[in-house]
C-alpha positions in Angstrom: 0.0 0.0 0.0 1.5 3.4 -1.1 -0.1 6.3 0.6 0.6 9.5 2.9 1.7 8.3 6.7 0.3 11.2 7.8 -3.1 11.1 7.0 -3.2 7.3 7.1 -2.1 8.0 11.1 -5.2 10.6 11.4 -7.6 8.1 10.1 -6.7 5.4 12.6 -7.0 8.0 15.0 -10.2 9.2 14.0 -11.9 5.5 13.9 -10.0 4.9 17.4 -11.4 7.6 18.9 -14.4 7.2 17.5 -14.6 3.2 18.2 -14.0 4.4 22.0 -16.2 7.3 22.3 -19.3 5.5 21.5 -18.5 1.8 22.8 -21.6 1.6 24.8 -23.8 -1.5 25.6 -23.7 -3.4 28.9 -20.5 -6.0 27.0 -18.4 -2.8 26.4 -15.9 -3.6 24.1 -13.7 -2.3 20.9 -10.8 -3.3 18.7 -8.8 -2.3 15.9 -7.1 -5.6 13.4 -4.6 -4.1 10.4 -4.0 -7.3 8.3 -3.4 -8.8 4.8 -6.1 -10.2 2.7 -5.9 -12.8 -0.1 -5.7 -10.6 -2.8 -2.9 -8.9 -1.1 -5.1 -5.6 0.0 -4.5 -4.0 3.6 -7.6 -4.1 5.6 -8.1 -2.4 8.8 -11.1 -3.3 11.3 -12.8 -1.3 13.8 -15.5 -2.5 15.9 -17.3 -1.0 19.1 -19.9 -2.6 21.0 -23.1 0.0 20.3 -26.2 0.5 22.9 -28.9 -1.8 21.2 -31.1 1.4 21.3 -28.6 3.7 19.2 -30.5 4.6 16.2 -27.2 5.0 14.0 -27.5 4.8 10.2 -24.4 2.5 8.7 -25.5 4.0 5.3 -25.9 8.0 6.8 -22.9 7.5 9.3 -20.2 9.1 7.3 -21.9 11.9 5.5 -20.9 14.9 7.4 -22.5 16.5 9.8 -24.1 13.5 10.6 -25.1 12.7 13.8 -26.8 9.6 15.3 -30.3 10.7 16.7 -30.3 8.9 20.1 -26.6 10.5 20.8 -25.6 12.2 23.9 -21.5 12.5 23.2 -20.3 16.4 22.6 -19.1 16.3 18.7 -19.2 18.1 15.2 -20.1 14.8 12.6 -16.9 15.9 10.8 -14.7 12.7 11.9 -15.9 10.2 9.6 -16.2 12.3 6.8 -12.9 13.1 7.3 -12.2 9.9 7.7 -14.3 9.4 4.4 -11.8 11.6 2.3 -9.1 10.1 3.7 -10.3 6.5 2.6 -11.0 8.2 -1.1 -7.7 9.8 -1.9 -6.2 6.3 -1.1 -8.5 4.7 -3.3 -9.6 2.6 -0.9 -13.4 1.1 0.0 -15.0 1.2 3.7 -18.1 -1.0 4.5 -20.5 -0.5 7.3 -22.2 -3.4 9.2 -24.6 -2.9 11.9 -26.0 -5.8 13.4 -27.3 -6.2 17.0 -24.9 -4.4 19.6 -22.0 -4.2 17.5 -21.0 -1.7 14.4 -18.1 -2.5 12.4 -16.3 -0.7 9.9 -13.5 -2.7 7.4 -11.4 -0.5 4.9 -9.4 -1.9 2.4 -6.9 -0.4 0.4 -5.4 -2.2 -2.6 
């Protein structure tokens, strides 16, 4: 993977803080996994534990401005769609999946 260090480093940090900020539930839990695929593409992984009530759009989540409807945390919407750009001048791909209590995002960069 060829890319810039230092906005590769501010979107980890974005979906770190981000991953920690809203780990919520009664399991509390988050992680972050940077491996190899198959095809030879990077992939990272971040998953938090979500409150089942969070009404959260996977789809709407990294638009900016966006912000989740049942959300108490201080914040802008910006990070993801930072994070968003970031992802695009890389020419990578980010996929959502929400299911129960736990959101996940997986990047991949060829």
């Amino acid at each position: 993977m060829f890319g810039n260090k230092h906005t590769i480093e501010e979107l980890i940090y974005i979906f770190l803080e981000n991953s920690l900020k809203y780990t919520g539930g009664d399991n509390k839990s988050s992680y972050f996994v940077v491996s190899e695929n198959k095809k030879g593409n990077i992939e990272f992984r971040f998953s938090n534990t979500i409150d089942p009530s969070d009404e959260a759009d996977a789809k709407q989540i990294m638009e900016s401005f966006y912000r989740s409807p049942s959300t108490k945390k201080e914040g802008t919407g910006v990070g993801l769609s930072i994070a968003q750009e970031i992802i695009d001048l890389h020419k990578g791909v980010i996929k959502t999946d929400k299911s129960n209590n736990t959101l996940v995002f997986i990047i991949t960069f060829r």
